[in-house]
N, C-alpha and C positions, 0 to 999 in steps of 0.2 A: 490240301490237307497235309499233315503233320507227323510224325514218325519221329516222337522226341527220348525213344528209347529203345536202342533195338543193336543188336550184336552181329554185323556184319562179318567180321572177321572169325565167328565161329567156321569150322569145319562145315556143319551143315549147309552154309550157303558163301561159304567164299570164293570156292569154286566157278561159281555163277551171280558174282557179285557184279560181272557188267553189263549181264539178263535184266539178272533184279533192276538196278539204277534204271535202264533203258524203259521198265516196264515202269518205273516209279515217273516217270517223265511224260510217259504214256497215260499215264491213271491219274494224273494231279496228287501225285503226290511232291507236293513242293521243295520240302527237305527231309534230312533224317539225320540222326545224333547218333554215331558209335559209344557204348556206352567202354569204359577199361574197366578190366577183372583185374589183371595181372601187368609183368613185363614188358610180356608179349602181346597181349591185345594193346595194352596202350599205345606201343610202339607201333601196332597194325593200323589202329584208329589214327594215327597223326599220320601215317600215310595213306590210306583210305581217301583222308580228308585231301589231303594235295593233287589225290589222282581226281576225284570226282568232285564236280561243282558243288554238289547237291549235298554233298556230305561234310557234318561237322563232326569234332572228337571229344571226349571227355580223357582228364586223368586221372590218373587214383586207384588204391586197390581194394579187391572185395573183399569183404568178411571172412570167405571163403578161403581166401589167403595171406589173410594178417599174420601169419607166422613167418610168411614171407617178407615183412615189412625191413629195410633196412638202409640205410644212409644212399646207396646206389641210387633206390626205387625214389628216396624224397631226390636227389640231384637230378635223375632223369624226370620228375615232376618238376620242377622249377627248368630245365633245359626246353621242353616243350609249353609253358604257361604261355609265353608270349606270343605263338603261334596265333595268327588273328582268327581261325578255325577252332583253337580250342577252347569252350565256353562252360567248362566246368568241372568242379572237384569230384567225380563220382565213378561208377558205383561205390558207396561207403556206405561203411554201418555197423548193423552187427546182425547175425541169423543164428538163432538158438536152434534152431529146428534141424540143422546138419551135425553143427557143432565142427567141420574142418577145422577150424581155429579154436583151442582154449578159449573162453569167455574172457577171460582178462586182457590175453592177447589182443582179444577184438575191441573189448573196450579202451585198451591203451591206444590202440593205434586208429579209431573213429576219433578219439579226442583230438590225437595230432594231426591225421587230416583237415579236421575242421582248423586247427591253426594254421596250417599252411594253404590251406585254400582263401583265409583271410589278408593273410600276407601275400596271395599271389589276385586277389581282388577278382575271387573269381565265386561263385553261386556254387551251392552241395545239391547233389540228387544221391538221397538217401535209398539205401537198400534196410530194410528191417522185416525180419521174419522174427515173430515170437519174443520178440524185446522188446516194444512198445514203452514200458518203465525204465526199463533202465536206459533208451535211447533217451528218450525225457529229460532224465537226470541227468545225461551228459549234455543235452545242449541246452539247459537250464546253465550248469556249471562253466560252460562255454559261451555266455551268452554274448560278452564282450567282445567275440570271433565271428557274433551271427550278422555281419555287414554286408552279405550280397546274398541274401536269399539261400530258401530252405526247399528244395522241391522233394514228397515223396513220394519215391517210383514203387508203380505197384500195389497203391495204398491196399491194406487189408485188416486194419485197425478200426475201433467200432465209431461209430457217428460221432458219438459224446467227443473222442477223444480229438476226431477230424474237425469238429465245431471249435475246437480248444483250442487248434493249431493253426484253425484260419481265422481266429483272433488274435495271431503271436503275425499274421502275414504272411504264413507258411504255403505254397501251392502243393496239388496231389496231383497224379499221374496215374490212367487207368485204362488199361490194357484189356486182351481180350477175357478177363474171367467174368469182367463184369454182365457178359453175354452168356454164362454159364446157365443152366437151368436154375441150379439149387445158389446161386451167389448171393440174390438177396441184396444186392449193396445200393437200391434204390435209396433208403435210410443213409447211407454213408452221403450220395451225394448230392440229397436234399440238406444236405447238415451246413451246406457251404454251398456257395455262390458260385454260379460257372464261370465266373470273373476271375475261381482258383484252381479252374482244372484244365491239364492236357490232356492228348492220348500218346499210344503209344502201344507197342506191340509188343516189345521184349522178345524179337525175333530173336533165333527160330524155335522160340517157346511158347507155350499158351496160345496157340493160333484161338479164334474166337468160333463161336457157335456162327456158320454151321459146318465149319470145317475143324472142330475140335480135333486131335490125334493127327493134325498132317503137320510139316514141317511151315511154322509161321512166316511169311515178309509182311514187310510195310506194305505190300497193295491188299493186306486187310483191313487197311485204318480206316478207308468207308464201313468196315460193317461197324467199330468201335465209335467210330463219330453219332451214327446212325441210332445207336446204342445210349449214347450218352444225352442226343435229341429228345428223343422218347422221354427216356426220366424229367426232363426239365422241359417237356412239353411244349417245346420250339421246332421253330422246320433245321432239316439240318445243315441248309444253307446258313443260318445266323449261328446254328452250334459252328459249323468250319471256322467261320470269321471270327468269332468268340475266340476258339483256341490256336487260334491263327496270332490273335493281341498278344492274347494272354501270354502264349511262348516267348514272343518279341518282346514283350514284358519281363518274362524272367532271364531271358537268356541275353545280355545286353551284348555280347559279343554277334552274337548272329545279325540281332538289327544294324549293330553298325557297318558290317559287311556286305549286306543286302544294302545299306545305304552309298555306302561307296562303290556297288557295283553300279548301282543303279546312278551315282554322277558321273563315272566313265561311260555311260550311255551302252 
């Protein structure tokens, strides 16, 4: 199984981030994706990735910290793109629902990410809280930027809108709320194909039902996989291997590494 969004280098679990790995090797859990917020987790995630096999990294900054955005942060984005571990522009977006960053801020600087993650030939995994239109409108206006895939983490936008986006080819990523009592998001993920979903944990947040309120890792993605079986009424040996493609699918960095481990024997 799969862990294609989860934050290692937070405090909560980095400490016992060689726990975690050991137990994720233990559990099947196959790989897992550092997601970057900032600076510093990016710079953690591209070492994360060097220490552990199992782990790849993302670059880019959050919404959260778009006021942070500044010639440094794109220089240290393009310093790490090449890294054959790092396989994507994200977390980006924009989150109305905090508001740490100005709106404008946020919106100027999801735009520029989406272009240098085109120029750096690398896939976005979108963060969006409560912006759903206006995220639209930017990557409507950006579309000439949208060459390697759109994945959004987290989805929490309504069916109609998730129908619309995996008509553009768009993937979604779903974590443990979808185990929530009151989530409801069966409608979201009957809207699309599981031809267009991962999972994912967004450790050490949202742990899933029925360890709601503890601190999350990846060796929850069985209960999320098990989760997303159910809704699409398959065993969840064929959900695993679904979102097993699927990942290898979006994330073309990872397959090629998994390929060339795999011809070093």
């Amino acid at each position: 199984m799969i862990d294609s969004h989860l934050h290692l280098d937070d405090p909560k679990l980095r400490d016992n981030a060689d726990k975690i790995i050991a137990d994720c090797k233990q559990g099947n859990i196959e790989f897992v994706i550092n997601n970057s917020c900032d600076f510093a987790s990016m710079t953690a995630g591209v070492a994360l990735a060097d220490k552990y096999d199992c782990v790849f990294a993302t670059i880019g900054i959050h919404p959260h910290d778009s006021k942070n955005f500044d010639e440094t942060f794109v220089q240290a984005m393009r310093r790490y793109a090449p890294h054959p571990k790092v396989v994507a522009v994200g977390e980006i977006g924009l989150d109305y629902y905090y508001d740490l960053s100005d709106r404008q801020t946020q919106r100027d600087v999801f735009a520029q990410q989406i272009e240098i993650a085109d120029q750096l030939g690398l896939p976005l995994t979108l963060h969006i809280r409560d912006a759903y239109k206006d995220a639209w409108d930017i990557l409507r206006a950006q579309k000439r930027h949208l060459n390697n895939g759109v994945l959004w983490h987290c989805y929490s936008g309504s069916a109609e809108f998730a129908r619309q986006m995996a008509k553009e080819g768009h993937y979604f990523a779903f974590g443990g709320a979808i185990t929530f009592k009151n989530a409801h998001k069966e409608d979201v993920l009957q809207a699309i194909t599981i031809e267009r979903v991962l999972s994912e944990t967004d450790s050490p947040y949202m742990a899933p039902e029925p360890k709601r309120g503890s601190i999350n890792t990846p060796l929850n993605i069985p209960l999320i996989v098990e989760k997303i079986a159910n809704i699409y009424g398959i065993s969840v040996e064929k959900a695993e291997e679904q979102i097993r493609q699927n990942t290898l699918n979006y994330f073309v960095k990872i397959r090629q590494y998994l390929d060339k481990k795999a011809d070093m024997g």
